[in-house]
Structure formats: structure tokens, C-alpha cells
ROZA-663231 format. One record per atom (N, C-alpha, C): x negated, y, z negated; residue in three letters. Coordinates in steps of 0.001 Angstrom, whole numbers, plus 500000, padded with zeros to 6 digits. Example, Ala and Ser with C-alpha at 12.3 -4.5 7.8 and 13.67 -1.06 7.14 Angstrom:
486810494310492200ALA/487700495500492200ALA/486800496700492200ALA/487150497750492920SER/486330498940492860SER/487100500030492130SER/
***
This chain:
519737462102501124UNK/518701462053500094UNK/519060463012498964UNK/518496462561498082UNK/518805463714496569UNK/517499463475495894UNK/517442464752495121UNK/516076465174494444UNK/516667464921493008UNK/515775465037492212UNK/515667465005490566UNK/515355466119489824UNK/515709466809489327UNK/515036468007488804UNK/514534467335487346UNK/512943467821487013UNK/512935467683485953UNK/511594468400485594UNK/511706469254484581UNK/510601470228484087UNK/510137470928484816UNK/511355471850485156UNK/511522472842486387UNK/510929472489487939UNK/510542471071487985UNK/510177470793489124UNK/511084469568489916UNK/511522469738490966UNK/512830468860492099UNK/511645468040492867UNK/512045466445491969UNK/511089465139492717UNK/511869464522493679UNK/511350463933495061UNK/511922463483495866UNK/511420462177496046UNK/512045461122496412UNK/511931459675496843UNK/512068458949498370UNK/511710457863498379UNK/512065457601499429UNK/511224457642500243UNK/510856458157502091UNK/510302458846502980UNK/509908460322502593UNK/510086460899501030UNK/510099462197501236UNK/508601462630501463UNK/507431462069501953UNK/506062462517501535UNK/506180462890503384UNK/506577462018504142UNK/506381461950505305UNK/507259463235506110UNK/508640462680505809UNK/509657463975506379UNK/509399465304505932UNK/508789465648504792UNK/508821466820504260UNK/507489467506503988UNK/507000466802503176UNK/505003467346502807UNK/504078467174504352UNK/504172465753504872UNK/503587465600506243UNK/503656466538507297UNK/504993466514507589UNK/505612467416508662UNK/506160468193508977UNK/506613469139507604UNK/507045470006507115UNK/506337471231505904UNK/505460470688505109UNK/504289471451504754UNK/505482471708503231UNK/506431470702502741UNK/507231471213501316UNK/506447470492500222UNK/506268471039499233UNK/505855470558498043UNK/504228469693497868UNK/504545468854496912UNK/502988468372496867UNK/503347466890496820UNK/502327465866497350UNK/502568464741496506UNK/501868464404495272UNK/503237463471494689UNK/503048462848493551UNK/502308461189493000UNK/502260460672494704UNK/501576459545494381UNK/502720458392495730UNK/502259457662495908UNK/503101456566497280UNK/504048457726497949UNK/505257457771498403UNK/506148458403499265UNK/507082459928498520UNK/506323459500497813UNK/506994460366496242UNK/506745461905496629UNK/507158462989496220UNK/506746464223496002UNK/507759465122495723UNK/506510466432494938UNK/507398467410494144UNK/507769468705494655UNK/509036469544494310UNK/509034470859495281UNK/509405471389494176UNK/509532472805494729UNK/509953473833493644UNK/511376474087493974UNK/511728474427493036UNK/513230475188493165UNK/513527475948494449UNK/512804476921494494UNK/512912477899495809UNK/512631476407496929UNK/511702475436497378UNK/511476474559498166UNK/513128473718498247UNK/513099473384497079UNK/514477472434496750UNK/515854473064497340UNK/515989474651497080UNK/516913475561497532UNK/517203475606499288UNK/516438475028499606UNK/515716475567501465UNK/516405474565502004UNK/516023473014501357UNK/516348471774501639UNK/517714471386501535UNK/518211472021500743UNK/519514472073500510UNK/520473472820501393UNK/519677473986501544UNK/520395475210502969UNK/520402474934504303UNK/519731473979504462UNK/519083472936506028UNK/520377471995505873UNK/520527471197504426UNK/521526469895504693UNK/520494469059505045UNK/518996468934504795UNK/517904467902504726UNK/517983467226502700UNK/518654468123502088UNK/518613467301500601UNK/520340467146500667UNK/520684466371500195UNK/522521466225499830UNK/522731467290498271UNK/522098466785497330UNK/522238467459496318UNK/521299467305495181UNK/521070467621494059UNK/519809467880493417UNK/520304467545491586UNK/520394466249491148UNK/520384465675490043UNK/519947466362488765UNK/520482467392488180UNK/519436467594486667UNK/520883467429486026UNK/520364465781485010UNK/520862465080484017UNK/522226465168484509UNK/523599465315484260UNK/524615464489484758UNK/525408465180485568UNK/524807466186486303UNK/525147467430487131UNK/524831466886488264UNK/525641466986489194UNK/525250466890490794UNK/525193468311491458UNK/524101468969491893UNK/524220470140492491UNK/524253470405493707UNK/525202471093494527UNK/524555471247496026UNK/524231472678496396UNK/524001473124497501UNK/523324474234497283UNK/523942475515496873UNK/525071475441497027UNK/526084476510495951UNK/525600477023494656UNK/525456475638494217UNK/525452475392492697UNK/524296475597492367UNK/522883475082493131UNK/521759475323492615UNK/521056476790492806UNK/521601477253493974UNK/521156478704494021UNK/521734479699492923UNK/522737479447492432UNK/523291480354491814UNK/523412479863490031UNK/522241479259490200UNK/522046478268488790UNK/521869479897487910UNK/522355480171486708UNK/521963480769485952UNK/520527480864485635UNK/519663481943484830UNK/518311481770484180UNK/517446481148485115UNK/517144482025486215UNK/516028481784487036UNK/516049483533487506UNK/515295484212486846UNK/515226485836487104UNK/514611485915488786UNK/515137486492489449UNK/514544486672490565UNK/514520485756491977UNK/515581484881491080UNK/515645483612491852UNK/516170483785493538UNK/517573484226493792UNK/517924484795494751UNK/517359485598495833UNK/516174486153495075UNK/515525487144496341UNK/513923486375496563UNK/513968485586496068UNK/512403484619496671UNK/512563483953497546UNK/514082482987497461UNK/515086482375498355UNK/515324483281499202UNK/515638484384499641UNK/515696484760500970UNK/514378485098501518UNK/513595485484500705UNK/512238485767501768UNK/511698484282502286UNK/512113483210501116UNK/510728482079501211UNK/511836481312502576UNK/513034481498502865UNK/514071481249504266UNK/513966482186505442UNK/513549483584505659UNK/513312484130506317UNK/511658483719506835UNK/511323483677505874UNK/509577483539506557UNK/509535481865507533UNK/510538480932506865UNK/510608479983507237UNK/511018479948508675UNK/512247480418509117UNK/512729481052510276UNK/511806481667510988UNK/511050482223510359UNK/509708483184511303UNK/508895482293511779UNK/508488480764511058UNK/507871479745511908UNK/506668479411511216UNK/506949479786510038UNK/505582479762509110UNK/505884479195507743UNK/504630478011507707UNK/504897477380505965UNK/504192478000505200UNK/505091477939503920UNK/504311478249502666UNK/504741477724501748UNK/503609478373500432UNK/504471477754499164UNK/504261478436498182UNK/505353478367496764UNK/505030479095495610UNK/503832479151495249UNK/503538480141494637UNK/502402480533494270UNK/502018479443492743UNK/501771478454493031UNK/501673477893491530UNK/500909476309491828UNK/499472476234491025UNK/498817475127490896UNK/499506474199491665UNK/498856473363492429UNK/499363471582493113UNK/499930472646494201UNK/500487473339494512UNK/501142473413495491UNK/500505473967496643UNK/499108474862496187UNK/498797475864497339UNK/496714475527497319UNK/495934475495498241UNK/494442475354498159UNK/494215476030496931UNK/492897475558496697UNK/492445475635495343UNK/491788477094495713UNK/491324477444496751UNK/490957478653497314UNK/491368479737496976UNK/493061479947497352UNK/493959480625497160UNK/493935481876496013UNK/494144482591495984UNK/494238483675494611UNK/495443483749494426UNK/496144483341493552UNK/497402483263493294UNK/498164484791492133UNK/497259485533491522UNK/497716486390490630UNK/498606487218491115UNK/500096488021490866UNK/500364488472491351UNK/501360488736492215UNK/500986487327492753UNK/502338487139494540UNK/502909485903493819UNK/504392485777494686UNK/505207484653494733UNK/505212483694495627UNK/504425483802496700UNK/504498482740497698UNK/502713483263498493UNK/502282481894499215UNK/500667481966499486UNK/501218481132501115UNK/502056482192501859UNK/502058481660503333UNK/501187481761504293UNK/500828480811505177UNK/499787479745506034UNK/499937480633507353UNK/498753480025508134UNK/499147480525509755UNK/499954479984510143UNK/500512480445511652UNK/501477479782511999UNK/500825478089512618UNK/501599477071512226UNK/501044475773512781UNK/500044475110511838UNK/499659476066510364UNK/498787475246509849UNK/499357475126508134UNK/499700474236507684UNK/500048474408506357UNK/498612474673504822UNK/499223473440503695UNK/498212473979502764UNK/497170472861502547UNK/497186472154503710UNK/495637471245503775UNK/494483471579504780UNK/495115472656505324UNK/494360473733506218UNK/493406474537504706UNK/493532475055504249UNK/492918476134503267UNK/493074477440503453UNK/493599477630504629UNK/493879479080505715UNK/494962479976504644UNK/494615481290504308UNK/495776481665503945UNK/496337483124505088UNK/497600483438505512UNK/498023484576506385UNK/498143485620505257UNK/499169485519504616UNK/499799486399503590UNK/499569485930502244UNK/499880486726501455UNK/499625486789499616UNK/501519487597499323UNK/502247486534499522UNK/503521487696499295UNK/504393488108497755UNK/504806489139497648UNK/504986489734496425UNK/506669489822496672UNK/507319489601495955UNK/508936489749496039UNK/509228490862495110UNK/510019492151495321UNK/510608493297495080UNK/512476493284495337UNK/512838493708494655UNK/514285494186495293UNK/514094495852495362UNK/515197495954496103UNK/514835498070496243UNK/515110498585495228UNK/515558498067493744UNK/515652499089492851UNK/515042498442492029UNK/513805497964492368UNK/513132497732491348UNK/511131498334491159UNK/510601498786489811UNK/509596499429490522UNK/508730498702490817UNK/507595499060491133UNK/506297498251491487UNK/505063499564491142UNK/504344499178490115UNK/503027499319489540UNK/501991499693491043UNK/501740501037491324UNK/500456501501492034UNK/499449500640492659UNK/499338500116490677UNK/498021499541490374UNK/497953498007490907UNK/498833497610490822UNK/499063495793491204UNK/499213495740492494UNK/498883496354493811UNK/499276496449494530UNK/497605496752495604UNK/497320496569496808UNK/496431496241497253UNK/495662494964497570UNK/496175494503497500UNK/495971492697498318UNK/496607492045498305UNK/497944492436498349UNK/499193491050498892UNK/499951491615499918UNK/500852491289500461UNK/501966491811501055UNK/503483491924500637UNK/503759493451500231UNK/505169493331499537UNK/506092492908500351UNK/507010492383500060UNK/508884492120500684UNK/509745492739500133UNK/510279493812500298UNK/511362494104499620UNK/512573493781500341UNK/513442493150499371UNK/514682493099499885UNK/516175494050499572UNK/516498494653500529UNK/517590495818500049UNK/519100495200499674UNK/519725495950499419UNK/521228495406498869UNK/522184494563500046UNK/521387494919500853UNK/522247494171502217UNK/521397492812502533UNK/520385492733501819UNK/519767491077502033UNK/518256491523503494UNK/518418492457503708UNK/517454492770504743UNK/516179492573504159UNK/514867492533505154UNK/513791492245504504UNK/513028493195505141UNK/512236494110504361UNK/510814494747505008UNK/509531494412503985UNK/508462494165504586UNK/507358493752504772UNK/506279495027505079UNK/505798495337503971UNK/504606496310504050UNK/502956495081503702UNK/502180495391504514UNK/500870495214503930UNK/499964496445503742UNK/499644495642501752UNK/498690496570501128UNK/497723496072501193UNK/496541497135501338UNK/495068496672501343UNK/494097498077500453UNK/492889497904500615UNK/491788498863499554UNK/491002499440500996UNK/491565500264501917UNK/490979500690502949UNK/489260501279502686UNK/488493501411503581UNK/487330502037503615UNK/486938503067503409UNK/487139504534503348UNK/487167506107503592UNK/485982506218503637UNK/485666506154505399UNK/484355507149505563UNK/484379507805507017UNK/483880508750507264UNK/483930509480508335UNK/482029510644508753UNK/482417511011509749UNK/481129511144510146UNK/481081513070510599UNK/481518513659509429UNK/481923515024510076UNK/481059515755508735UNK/479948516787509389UNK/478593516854508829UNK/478681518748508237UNK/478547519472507427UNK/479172521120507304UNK/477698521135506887UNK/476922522413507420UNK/475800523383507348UNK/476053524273505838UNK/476710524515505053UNK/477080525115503902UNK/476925526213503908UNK/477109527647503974UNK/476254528640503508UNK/476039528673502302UNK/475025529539501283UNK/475206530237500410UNK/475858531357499490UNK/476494531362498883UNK/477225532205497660UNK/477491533781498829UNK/478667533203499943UNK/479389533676500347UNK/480197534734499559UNK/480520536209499290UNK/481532536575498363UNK/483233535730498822UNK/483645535744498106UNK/485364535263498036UNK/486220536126496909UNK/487097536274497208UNK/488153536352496112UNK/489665535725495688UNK/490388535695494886UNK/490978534957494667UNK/492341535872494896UNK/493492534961495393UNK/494774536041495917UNK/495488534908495707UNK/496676535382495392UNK/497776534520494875UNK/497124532944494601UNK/497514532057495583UNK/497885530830495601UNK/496801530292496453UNK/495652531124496492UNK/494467530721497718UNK/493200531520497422UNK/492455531612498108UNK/491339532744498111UNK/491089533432499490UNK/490188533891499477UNK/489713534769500852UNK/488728534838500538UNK/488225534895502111UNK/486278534920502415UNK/486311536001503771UNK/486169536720503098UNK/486414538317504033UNK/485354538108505379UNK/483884537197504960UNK/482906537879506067UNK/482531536442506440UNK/483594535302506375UNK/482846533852506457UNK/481650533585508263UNK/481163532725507251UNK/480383532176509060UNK/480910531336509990UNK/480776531533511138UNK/481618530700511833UNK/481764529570511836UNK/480164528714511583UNK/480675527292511587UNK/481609526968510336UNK/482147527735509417UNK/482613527080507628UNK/484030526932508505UNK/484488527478509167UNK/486041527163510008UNK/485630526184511482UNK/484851526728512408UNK/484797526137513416UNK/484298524686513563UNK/482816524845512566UNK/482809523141512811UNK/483023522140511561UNK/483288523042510271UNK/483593522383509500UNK/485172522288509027UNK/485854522961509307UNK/487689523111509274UNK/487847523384507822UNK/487154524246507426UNK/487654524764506287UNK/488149526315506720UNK/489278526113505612UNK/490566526946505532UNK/491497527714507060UNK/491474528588506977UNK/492708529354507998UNK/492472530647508261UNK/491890530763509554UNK/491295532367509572UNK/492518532988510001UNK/492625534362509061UNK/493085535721508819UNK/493315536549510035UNK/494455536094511271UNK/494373536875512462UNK/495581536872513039UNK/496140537729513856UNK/496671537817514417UNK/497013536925515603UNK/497954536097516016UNK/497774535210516858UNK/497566534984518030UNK/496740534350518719UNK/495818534836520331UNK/494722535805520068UNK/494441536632518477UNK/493537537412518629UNK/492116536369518729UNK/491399537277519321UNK/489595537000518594UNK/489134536953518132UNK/488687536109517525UNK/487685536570516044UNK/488234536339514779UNK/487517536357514038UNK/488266535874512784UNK/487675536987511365UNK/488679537388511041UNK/488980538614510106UNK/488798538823508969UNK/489034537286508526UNK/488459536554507065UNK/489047535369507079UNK/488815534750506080UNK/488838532926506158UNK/489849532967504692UNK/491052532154504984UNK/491977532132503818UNK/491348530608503514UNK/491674530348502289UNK/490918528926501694UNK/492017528318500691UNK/492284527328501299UNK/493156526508499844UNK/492660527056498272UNK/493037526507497344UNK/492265526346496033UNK/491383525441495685UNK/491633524385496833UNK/491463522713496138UNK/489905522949497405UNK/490183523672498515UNK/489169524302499183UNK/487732525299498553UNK/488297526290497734UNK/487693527634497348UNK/486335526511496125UNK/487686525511495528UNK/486650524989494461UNK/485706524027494906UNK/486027523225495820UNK/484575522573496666UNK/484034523529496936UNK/483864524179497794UNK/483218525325498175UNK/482326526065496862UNK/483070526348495763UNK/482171527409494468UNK/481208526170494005UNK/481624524973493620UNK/481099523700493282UNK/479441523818493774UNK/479716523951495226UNK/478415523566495885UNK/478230524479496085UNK/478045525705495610UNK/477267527278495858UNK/477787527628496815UNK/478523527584497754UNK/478668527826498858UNK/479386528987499331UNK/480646529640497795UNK/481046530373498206UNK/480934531383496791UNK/480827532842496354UNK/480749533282495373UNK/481666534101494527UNK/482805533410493783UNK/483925533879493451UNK/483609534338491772UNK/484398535835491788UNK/484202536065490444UNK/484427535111489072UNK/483809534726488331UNK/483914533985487197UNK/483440532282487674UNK/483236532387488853UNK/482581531322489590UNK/483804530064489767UNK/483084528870489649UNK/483586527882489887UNK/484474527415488892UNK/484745527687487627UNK/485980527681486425UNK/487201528154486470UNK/486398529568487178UNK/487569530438487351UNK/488643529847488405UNK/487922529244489273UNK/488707528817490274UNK/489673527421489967UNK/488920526669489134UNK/489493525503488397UNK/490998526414487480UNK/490520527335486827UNK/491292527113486349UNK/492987528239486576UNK/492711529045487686UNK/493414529138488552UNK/494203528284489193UNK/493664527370489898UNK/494565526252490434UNK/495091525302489629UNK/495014525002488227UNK/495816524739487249UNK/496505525808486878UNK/496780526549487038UNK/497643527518486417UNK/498823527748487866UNK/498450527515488726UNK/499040527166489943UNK/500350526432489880UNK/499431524443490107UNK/499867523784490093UNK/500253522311488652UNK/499513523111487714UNK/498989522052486830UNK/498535521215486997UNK/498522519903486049UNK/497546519113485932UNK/497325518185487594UNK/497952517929488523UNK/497635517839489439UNK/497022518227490454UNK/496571520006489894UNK/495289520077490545UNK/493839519062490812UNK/493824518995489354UNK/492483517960488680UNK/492293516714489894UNK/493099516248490045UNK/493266514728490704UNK/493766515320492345UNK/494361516537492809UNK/493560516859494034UNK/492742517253494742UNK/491823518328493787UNK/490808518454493690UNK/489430517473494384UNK/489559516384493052UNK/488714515552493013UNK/488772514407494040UNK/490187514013494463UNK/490289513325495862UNK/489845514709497176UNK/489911515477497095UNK/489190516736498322UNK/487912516470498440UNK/487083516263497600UNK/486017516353496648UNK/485229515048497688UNK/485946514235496928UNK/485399512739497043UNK/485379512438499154UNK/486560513179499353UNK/486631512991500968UNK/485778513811501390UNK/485461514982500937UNK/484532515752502069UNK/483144514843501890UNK/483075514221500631UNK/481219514241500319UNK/481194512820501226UNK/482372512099501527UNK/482454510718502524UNK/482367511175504024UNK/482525512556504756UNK/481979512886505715UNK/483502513085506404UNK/484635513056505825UNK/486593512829505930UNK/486490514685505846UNK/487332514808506525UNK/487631516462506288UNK/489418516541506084UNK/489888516719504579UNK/491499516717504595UNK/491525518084504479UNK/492711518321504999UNK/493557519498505248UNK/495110519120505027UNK/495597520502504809UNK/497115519853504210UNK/497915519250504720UNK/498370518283503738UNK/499573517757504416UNK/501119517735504409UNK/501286519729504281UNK/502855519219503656UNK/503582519553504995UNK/503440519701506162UNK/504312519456507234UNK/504896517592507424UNK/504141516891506705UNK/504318515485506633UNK/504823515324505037UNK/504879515692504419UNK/505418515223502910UNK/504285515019502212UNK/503242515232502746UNK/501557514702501930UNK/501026515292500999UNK/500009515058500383UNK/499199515984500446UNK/497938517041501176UNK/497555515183502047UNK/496641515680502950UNK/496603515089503902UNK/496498515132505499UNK/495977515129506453UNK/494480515014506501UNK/493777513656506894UNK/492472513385507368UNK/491983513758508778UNK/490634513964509121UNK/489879514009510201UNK/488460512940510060UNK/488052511907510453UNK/487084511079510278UNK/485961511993510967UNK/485768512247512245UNK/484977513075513094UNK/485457514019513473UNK/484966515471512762UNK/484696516510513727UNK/483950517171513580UNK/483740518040514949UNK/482353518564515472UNK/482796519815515409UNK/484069520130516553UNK/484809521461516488UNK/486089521497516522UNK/486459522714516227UNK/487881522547516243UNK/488766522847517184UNK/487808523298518470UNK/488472523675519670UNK/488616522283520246UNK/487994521404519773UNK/487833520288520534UNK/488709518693519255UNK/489638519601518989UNK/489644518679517618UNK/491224517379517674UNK/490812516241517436UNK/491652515686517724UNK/492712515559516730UNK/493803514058516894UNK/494609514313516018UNK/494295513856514599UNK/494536513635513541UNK/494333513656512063UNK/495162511817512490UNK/493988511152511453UNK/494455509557511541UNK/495068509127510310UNK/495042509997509116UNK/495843509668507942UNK/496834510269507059UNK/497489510134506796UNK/498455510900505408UNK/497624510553504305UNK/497573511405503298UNK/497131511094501843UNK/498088512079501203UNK/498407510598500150UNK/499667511399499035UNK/498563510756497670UNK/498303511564496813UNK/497348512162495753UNK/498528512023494239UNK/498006510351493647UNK/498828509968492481UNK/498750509611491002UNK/498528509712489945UNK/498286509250489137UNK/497980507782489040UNK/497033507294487891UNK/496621505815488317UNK/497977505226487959UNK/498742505547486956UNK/499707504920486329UNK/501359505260486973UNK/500766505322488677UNK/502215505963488716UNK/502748504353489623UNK/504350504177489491UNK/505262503189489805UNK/506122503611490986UNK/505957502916491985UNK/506768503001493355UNK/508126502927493433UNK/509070503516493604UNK/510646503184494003UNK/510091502665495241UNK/510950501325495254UNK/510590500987497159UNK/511221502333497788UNK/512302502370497624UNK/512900503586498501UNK/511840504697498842UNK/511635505369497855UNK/510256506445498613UNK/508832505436499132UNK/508252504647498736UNK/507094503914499016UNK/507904503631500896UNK/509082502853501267UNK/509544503059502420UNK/509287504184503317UNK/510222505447502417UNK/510276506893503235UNK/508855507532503588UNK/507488506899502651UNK/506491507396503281UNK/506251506691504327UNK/506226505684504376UNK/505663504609505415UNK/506292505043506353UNK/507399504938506221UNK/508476504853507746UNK/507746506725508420UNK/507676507390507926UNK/507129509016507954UNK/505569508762508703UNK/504837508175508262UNK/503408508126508852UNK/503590507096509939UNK/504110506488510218UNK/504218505518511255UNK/505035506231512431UNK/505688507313511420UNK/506785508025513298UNK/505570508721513633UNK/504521509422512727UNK/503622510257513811UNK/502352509576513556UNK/502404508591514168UNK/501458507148514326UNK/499925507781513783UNK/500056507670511826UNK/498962507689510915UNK/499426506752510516UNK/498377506513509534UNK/497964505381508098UNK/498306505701506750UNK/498875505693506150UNK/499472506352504972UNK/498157505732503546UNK/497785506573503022UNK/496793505931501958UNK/497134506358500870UNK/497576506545499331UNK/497392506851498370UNK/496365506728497553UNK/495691508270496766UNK/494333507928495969UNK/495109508299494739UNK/494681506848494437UNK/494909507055492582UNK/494088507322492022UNK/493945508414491222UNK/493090509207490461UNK/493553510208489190UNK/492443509737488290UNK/492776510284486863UNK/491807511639486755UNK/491166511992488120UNK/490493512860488058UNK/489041512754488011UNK/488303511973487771UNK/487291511549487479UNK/486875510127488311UNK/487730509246488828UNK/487588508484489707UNK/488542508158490226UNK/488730507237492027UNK/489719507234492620UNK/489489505704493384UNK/490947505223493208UNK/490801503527494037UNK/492309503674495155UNK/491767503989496288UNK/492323503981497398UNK/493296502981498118UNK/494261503189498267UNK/495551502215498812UNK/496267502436500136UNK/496000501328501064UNK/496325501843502060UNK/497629500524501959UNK/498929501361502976UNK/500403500560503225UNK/500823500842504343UNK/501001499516505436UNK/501649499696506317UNK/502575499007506645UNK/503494498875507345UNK/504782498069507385UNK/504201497427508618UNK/504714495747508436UNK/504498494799509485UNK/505704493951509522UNK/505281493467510903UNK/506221492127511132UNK/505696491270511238UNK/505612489977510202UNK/504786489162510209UNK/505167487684511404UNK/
***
């Protein structure tokens, strides 16, 4: 059999509605036995030895020729995912009108693949997939409801799913009042804190000797000291500015936007604490009561600008990092003033 290419779309004749759209889930029909595929579809058919070769105007192509057709950007690496997923046992199809339920949200992704066993007269969708190569970036922001593929220089494929996770947790702090504090290097101190502001609420790092008793004074992040001055809670000279603007003078403008993700997690009932033994920023707790009794931390949070762009390579190195010490990796994008949460995990679909 041979296809037709014409207006970027490869028409097939013959039995092709039956062998291929019926029972195979390729392309759309066009009307009696007739139907249309896409290039990437047409490419597949050709790699099987189910098409002979593919007609545009006095060119005979076979799959040599059509894969490596000039002026199709990106062409090569849709073709290996939209053949790998195929191999995995699952139909799909380009992301583009006629081809996929009207249901479908197509913005975005390159392919709208099915459950396994059900194609696109089911309405079912599994995945929303997005095609990447590893040196190429990917936008923060575009990211949260599809599933990326990146493919590396060796043709390999990994598969992260992004989603807009939930952040809430159930871990409740008694506050005191305008506690004295002061401010020391890169932190503060709370010389006379109360016990629950460490014990049942896990704020900061008491001041002791190790195995001693008791706690001596309470060392406090910055991104800590200023929740804390915020809500009266603790009473630092020049108050709550001072402390702002200390921790910009710190760290700069990325205080602002860790801050305000600290901020936003404690008032959700989340207690973060740092995360740079993991590469983070922060380490989550959903529930706690105490800290003698305190379990392990269920998330990484790395704290980003809204406008910031992924190298797969690091977007990988985090993932692969929170998954060896079995967390959830989330990024809050935040301009300081508000934050839209991204959670990525690597799957095998």
C-alpha cells in the first residue's frame, strides 16, 4: 500500500479505514475506506513495512526518505516518542483537530495518548504528551498538565508527569507574643523561646550542646524570624522590616519569593524547614504535633521565579534527587506576592 501526501496530511486507500483506523486506532476517516494520518502516523507505518512508500508529487518516499524529509522542526523526536509509546501498547494521536475527541485539550502537547486497549472513539484520555529534547528549554509556566518526554542525545526517553498539586497540611502553632529576638549574622535568636515554638511547632534550631537538656535559645532562619515578626510573635529591633530587609541584604531578591512561599505554607497548616541537605529549598511536614515524635518530610520545594525555564538536565537532577529519598519534588513559582505550585514526577507509562 502507499499513501499520498497532500497538505501536510498522508491519505490512504484501499482497506486503509479497516487495517489501520478500525484496528489500529491511525488517523481519521475521510469518508468510504479512505483515511488520513499525519506525518508522525505515516512515519510509524512506514517503520512497521505496513505502508511501502508515501507519494508527494513525483517523489516516491520510503521511510528513510520521509523521516529525514527536511522542514519539519522537531520532526525526529515526536517519531521516537509517538514509536516508543506505540511499543508500550498504547494508541494515540497528534494533537490536532479530526484526529483526537472533541473533549481533549489539545494546547500545548504533541500527542493526546488513550488507555491501554481503548483508542479515540473511546473519549478516554491517559496522557497529554509534550516533546522536549535535553537541550532544549521548557517554560515553568507551560508546564502542569501534560506529561513531558524528553529525549536525550542517545534517543532514550524519560517521562516526567506534571500536575498543580494541593498544599495543605494539618499542623496547628499556639504563637506567642512579641517574644524578644535578635538578629546575628545570617539568622536570628530567641534567647528565652517557649517550648511549644520548637517542640510542637518546628520552628528553628535550639542553641545546645548535643544530648544536652533544654534548650538555651532558639536559632531562627530569616525567612523564619520574618513569619514570626509578621504575626507579632516574635519582637525584633526595628521590627518586621528590619528583618525583611536583612534577609535581602543576605540573599537578595530571592528572599521576597522565599519568604512568601514560607509564608503561604505555614498559613496552609505545611511546616517547611530547610532544604539544602537535598539541593532545595525546603523540606515539608503536612502533620506535626511533636517533634520527638516527628516523621519523615514528604516534599522537596525548590522556590522559582514565575518566568524561570527548565534545562531538562537539572529539571531531571531534581527529580531523580527526590525520588532517591522517596519525596515529591514541587516548585513554587512566585513573584512574591503570589504562588502557582508544580508538582514533577518521573513515570513509566
Amino acid at each position: 500500500m502507499e499513501g499520498t501526501l497532500r497538505d501536510g496530511v498522508v491519505h490512504l486507500s484501499g482497506n486503509a479505514r479497516q487495517q489501520f483506523y478500525d484496528a489500529r486506532g491511525y488517523g481519521y476517516p475521510t469518508g468510504g475506506n479512505d483515511i488520513a494520518v499525519a506525518p508522525v502516523e505515516a512515519a510509524h507505518l512506514l517503520f512497521r513495512g505496513d505502508l511501502d512508500a508515501v507519494v508527494d508529487g513525483d517523489r516516491r518516499l520510503g521511510f528513510r526518505e520521509f523521516l529525514t524529509e527536511p522542514g519539519r522542526d522537531g520532526f525526529g523526536l515526536r517519531f521516537l516518542v509517538y514509536a516508543d509509546l506505540r511499543a508500550r501498547g498504547f494508541y494515540l494521536s497528534p494533537a490536532r483537530d479530526r484526529w483526537t475527541p472533541s473533549s481533549a485539550e489539545l494546547d500545548g502537547v504533541d500527542f493526546v495518548v488513550y488507555p491501554r486497549g481503548k483508542g479515540p472513539e473511546d473519549g478516554r484520555v491517559e496522557y497529554r504528551i509534550r516533546v522536549v529534547g535535553e537541550r532544549q528549554r521548557v517554560a515553568a509556566s507551560s508546564l502542569g498538565e501534560c506529561t513531558l518526554a524528553i529525549v536525550d542525545e542517545e534517543s532514550e526517553i524519560t517521562y516526567f508527569e506534571t500536575g498543580r498539586p494541593e498544599i495543605e497540611g494539618s499542623t496547628t502553632v499556639d504563637l506567642p507574643e512579641t517574644i524578644p529576638a535578635v538578629l546575628f549574622a545570617d539568622r536570628a535568636i530567641c534567647w528565652e523561646p517557649p517550648g511549644n515554638l520548637y517542640e510542637s511547632g518546628f520552628y528553628g534550631q535550639p542553641l545546645a550542646e548535643r544530648n544536652a537538656e533544654g534548650i538555651h535559645g532558639l536559632q531562627l532562619s530569616l525567612v523564619e524570624a520574618a513569619q514570626l515578626a509578621a504575626a507579632g510573635a516574635i519582637d525584633v529591633e526595628g521590627g518586621y522590616e528590619a528583618v525583611v530587609e536583612h534577609g535581602r541584604a543576605v540573599e537578595g531578591e530571592r528572599f521576597d519569593r522565599r519568604l512568601y512561599t514560607y509564608s503561604t505554607l505555614r498559613e496552609r497548616g505545611v511546616v517547611p524547614k530547610t532544604g539544602f541537605k537535598f539541593g532545595a529549598d525546603f523540606r515539608t511536614y503536612a502533620d506535626v504535633e511533636s517533634v520527638e515524635e516527628l516523621s519523615h518530610s514528604e516534599r522537596l520545594v525548590r522556590v522559582l521565579p514565575p518566568d524561570h525555564e527548565f534545562a531538562p538536565r537539572d529539571l531531571s537532577l531534581d527529580i531523580r534527587l527526590a525520588h532517591g529519598v522517596r519525596k515529591e519534588m514541587v516548585f513554587s513559582l512566585t513573584d512574591g506576592e503570589s504562588v502557582d505550585w508544580l508538582g514533577v514526577e518521573r513515570i513509566t507509562p
